[in-house]
C-alpha positions in Angstrom: 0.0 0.0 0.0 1.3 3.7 -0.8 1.7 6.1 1.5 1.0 9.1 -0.5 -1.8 10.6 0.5 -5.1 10.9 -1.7 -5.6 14.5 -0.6 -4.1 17.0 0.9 -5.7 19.9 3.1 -4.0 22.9 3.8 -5.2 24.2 6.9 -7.2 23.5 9.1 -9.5 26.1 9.9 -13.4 25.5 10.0 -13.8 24.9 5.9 -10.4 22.8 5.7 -10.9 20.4 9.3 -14.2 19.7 7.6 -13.1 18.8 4.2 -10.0 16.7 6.1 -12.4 14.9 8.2 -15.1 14.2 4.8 -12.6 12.5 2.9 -10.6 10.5 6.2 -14.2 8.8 6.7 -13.5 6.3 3.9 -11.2 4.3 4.8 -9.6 3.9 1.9 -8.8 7.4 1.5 -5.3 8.8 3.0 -5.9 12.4 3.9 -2.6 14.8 5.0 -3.5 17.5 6.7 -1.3 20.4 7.6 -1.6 23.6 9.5 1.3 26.1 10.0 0.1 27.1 13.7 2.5 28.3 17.1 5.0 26.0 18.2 3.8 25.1 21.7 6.3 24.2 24.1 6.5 20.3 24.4 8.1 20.1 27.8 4.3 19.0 29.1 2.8 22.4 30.9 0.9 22.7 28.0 1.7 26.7 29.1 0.2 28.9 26.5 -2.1 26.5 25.1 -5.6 27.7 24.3 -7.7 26.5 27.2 -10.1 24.2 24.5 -6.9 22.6 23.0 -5.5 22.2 26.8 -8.6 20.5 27.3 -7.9 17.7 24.6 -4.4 17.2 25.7 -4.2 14.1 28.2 -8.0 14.0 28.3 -8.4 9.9 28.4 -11.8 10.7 26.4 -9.6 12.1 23.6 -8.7 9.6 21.1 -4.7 10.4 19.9 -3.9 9.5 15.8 -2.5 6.1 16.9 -5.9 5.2 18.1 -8.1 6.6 15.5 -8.1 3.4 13.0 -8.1 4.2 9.5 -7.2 8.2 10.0 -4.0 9.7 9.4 
């Protein structure tokens, strides 16, 4: 199997998450999506995050990339 992706979505603002997450539902379909944001800090403080993406970090209810089957 290739692992060039069938699309690729730049940026993921409201239009381009949306289109990213349309195509990722079939499962046959590799979807790259990329998104020239700040460089947080990865020494875990999570300091400076926005307090919705602080949320998501750690949360045991949020499912990481490696758990997500079938989305890249």
């Amino acid at each position: 199997m290739s692992k060039e992706p069938h699309y690729i979505v730049v940026g993921a603002g409201p239009a381009g998450g949306v289109m990213a997450a349309l195509q990722s539902e079939d499962r046959e379909r590799r979807v790259l999506l990329l998104e020239a944001g700040v460089d947080y800090e990865r020494d875990g403080s999570n300091e400076g995050l926005p307090e919705g993406i602080r949320y998501g970090y750690g949360n045991p209810g949020n499912a990481g990339p490696a758990e997500v089957r079938g989305h890249h």
